[in-house]
N, C-alpha and C positions, 0 to 999 in steps of 0.2 A: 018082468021083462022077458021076450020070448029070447030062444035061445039065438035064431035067425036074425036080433038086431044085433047082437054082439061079433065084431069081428075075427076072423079068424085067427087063434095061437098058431096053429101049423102052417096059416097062409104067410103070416108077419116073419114065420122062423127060416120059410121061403125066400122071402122080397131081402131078412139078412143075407141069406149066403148068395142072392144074387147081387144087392147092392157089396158085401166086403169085396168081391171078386173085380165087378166096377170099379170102384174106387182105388181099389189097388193098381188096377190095370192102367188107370186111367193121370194119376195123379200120385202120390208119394203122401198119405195118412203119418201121421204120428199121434199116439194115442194114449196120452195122461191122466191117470186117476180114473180107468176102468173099472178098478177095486172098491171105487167108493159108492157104486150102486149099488144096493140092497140087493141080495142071489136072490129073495123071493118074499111075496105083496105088492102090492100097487105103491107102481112108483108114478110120477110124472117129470118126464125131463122139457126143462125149459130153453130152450137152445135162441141164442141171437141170430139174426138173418141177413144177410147181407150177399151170400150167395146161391145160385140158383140150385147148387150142391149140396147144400145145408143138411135138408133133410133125407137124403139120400144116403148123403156122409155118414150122418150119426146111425143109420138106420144099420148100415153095412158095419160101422166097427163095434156097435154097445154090446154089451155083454150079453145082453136081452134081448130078444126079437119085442117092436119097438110100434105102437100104434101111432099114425101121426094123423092130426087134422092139417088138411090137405084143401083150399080152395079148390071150387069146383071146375073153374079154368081150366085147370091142368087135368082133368078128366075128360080131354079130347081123345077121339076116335078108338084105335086100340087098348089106350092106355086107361081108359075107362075101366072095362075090364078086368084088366091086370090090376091095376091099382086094388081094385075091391077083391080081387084073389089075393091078394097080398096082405090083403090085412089093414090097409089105407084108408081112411074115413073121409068121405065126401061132405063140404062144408059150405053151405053160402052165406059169404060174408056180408052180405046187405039185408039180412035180414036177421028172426034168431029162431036158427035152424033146430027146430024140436028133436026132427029125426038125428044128428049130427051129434046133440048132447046125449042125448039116449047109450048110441052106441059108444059114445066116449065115456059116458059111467058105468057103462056094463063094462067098457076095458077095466076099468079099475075094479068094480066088483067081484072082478074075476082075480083081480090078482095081480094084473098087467100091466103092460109100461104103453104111458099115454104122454106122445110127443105132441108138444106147444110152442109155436114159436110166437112166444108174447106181445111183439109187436105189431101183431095181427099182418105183415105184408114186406118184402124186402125193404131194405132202407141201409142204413150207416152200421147197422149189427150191436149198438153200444147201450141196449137197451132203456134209453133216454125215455120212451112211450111205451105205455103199457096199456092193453087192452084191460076189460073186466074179466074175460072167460078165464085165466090162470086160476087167479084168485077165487071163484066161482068154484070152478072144480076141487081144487085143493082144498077149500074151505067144505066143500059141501060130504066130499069124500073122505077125508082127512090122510091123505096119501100124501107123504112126504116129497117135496121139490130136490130135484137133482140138477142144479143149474150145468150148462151145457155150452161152453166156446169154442166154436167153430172159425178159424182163424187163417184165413190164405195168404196167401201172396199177394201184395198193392202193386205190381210190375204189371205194366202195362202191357211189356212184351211178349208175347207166345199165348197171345190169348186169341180164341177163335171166335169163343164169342163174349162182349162183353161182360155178362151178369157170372162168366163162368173164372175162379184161375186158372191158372197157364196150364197146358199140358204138364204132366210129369212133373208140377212143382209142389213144394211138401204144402203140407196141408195139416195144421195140428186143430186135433178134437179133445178138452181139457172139460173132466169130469169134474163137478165139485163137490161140497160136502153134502147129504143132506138134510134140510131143515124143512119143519114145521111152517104153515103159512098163519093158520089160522093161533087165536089167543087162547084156546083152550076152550071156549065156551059153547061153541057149536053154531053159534048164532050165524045166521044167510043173511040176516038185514044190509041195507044199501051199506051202513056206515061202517060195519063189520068188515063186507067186502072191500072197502075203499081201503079202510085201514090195514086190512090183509096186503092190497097193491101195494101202498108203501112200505110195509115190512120186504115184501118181495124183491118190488125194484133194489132197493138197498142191499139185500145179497145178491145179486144177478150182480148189480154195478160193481160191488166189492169182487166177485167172481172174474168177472171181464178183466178188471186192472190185474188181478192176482195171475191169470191166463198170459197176460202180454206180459207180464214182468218176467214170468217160467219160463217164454218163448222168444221173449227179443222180438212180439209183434207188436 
């Protein structure tokens, strides 16, 4: 793998200290269970989605400067760019983006944190659906999952724009344990992976309820 597919550690350590600054500026973070990401190896954090902050959020408070796949949508005009200075990995979801996988296991080969948000697209945040690619990665790499809840404000009030929370209102991001996806075997086969997804989903779910109990969300 060239060195040129793998995204940038100094661009990603970048896009953190301008997303913490965002975030803070913007909204009120509260940030549990920072501790419990691994200081160094390939990690992958699996974050629920639900707002258009999500991956922003996590990127600005995790311990780690933070690779995320990122549909290719949001790779309009400037932020094209930016996004790929930053260390952001461009993704097209209607297909199965070779380049996109590359550079997301060169993140991990390296050592790095490679953000996923499993449900492949905004939705309820409750991790209900699961895409293949988590399980894929985690299996294929054996990099331990860091599930990821990102948890706003349901007030409808002070919001400017829908998909966003209110200004200035808190916002908690709850780290969780990490765990293993794959059985130990190594094996990629269909049923391996399937069987990886619902090991997966089952902590994520357990993480989500564990998140709102901590938070009163």
């Amino acid at each position: 793998m060239s060195v040129a597919s793998v995204p940038s550690v100094k661009g990603a350590e970048v896009g953190r200290r301008i997303g913490v600054g965002l975030m803070y500026g913007l909204w009120k973070p509260r940030v549990l269970g920072a501790w419990k990401v691994p200081a160094t190896g390939p990690v992958i954090f699996a974050v629920n989605h639900s707002h258009n902050i999500d991956g922003p959020m996590v990127i600005g408070v995790a311990p780690r400067p933070s690779h995320f796949l990122v549909k290719k949508e949001a790779f309009v005009g400037p932020l094209d760019p930016f996004m790929t200075r930053i260390g952001q990995i461009k993704v097209d979801r209607d297909t199965t983006d070779r380049t996109a996988i590359t550079r997301a296991l060169g993140v991990l080969q390296n050592g790095g944190v490679l953000g996923i948000f499993p449900e492949g697209t905004r939705g309820e945040g409750d991790f209900a659906a699961l895409r293949a690619g988590l399980s894929y990665f985690a299996v294929r790499s054996g990099a331990p999952i860091v599930p990821v809840a990102v948890l706003g404000s349901t007030e409808r009030r002070g919001r400017l724009i829908k998909a966003l929370p209110p200004l200035r209102s808190r916002v908690d991001v709850v780290f969780g344990d990490p765990f293993e996806a794959g059985n130990g075997s190594g094996l990629r086969t269909r049923k391996a992976l399937d069987e990886a997804t619902v090991r997966i989903q089952k902590q994520l779910t357990a993480h989500l309820e564990n998140a709102r109990h901590l938070t009163g969300r």
